[in-house]
C-alpha positions in Angstrom: 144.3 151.8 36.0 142.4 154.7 38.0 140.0 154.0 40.7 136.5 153.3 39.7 134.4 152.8 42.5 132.2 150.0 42.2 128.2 149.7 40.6 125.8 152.0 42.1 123.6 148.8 42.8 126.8 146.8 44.4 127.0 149.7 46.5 123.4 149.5 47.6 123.4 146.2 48.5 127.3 146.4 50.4 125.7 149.0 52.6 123.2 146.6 53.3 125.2 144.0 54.0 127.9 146.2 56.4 124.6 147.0 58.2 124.0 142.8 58.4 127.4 142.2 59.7 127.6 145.3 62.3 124.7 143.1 63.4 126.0 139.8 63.7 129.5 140.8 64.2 129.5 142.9 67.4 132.6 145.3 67.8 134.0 143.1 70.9 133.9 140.6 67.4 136.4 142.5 65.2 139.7 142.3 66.8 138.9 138.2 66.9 138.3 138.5 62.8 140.9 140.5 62.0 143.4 138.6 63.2 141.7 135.5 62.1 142.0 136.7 58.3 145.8 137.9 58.9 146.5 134.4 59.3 144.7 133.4 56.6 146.5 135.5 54.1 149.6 135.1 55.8 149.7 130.9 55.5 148.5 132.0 51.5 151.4 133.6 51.3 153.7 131.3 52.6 152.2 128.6 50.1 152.9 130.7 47.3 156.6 131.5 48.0 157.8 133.8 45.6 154.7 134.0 43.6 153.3 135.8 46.2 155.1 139.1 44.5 153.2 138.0 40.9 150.2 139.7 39.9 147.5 137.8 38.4 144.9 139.3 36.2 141.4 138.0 38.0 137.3 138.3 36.7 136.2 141.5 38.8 134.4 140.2 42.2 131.7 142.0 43.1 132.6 145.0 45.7 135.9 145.1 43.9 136.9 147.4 42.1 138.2 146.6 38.1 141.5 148.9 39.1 141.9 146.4 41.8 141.9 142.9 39.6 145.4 142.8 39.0 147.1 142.2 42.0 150.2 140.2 44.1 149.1 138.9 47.4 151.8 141.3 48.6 149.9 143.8 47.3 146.5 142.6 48.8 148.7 142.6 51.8 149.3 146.1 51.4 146.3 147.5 50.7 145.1 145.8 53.7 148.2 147.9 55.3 147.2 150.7 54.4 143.7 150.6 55.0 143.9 149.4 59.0 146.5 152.1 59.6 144.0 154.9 58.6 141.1 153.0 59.9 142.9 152.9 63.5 143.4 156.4 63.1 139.5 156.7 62.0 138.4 155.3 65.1 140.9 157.7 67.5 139.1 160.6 66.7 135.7 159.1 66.2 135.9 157.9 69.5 137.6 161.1 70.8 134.6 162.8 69.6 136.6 165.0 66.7 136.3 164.4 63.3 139.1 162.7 60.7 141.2 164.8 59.1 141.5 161.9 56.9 139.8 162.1 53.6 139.0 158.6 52.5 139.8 157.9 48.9 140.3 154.6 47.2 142.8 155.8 45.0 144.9 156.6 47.9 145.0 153.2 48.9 146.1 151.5 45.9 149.4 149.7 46.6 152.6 150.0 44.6 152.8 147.0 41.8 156.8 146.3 43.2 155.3 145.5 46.6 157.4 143.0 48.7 155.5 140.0 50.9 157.4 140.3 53.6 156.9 144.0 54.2 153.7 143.8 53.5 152.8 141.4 55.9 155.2 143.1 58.6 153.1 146.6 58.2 149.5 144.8 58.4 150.6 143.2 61.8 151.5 146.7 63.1 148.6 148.3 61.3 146.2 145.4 63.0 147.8 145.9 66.0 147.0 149.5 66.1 143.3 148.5 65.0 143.2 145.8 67.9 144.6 149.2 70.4 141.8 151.3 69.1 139.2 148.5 69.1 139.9 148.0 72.6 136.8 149.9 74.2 133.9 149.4 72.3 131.8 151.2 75.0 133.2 154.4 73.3 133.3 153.3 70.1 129.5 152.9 70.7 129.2 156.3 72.6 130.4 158.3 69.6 128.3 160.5 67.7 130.6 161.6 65.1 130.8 159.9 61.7 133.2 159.7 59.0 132.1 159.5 55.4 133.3 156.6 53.2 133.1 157.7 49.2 131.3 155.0 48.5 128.9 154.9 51.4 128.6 158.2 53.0 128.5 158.9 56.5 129.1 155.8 58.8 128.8 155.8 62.5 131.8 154.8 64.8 130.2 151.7 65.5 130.2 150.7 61.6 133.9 151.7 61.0 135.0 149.7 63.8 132.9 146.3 62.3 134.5 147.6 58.8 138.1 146.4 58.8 136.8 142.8 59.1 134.2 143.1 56.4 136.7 144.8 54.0 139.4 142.0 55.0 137.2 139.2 53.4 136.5 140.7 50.5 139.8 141.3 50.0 140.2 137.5 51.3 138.1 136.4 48.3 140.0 138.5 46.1 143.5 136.2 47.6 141.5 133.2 46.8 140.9 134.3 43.3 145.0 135.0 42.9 146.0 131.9 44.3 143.8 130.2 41.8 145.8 131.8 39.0 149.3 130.8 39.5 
């Protein structure tokens, strides 16, 4: 299934509550959450054994897209992957003071249906870990004044991609839940 995006009014109220979070979650914050939720997903995983590689058709949650409610937890994994690499990446320029070459599209980020747990998890670690390098000063992440735009939210500030990985992370969190309640 394509990539939808999400409601126009989900994605007034997500922006809304990013701002929240940036707020109550200061950058110094994320490297803590990230690796907080890794664990999370990771002991999921390890619960489910080999159902961990079985997609589960689940109800749409909201900030999710409907191309994204049939999915492993290797593939959450994945996504989660794929997401932190480019996000680390994000950040290294923002924080250099040059904009990303990346162009961020949620299509792009749709992991493969075949993906395997153990992979998975092995390239969120290194993608978190590059995160946790980039996250590392938030004096210039807060110094930046270049931002990068997200095709659901526009233009966000350093600052706000930095506090993103760990708001995206629950959501996709939630959506974990949501599998593990359909084996």
């Amino acid at each position: 299934m394509p990539a939808t995006g999400i409601p126009a009014l989900e994605r007034l109220v997500a922006r809304l509550f990013i701002r929240r979070f940036v707020r109550n979650n200061p950058v110094e914050h994320a490297p803590i959450l990230l690796r907080d939720q890794q664990r999370t997903l990771a002991a999921m995983i390890d619960r489910a054994g080999p159902d961990a590689e079985r997609r589960v058709q689940i109800k749409r949650l909201r900030g999710l897209e409907q191309s994204s409610t049939n999915y492993s937890l290797a593939m959450v994994a994945r996504h989660l992957a794929m997401i932190n690499r480019d996000l680390a990446t994000t950040l290294s320029h923002l924080k250099a003071g040059r904009p990303c070459p990346i162009v961020v599209s949620t299509a792009n980020y749709k992991p493969p249906p075949d993906t395997r747990a153990p992979a998975a998890m092995r390239e969120l670690t290194d993608a978190n870990d590059a995160l946790a390098r980039e996250l590392a000063d938030p004096g210039a992440i807060r110094a930046s004044r270049v931002t990068h735009v997200h095709p659901w939210f526009g233009p966000l500030s350093c600052e706000v991609w930095a506090c993103f990985g760990p708001f995206h992370q629950a959501l996709h969190l939630r959506q974990a839940d949501a599998i593990v309640a359909g084996f």
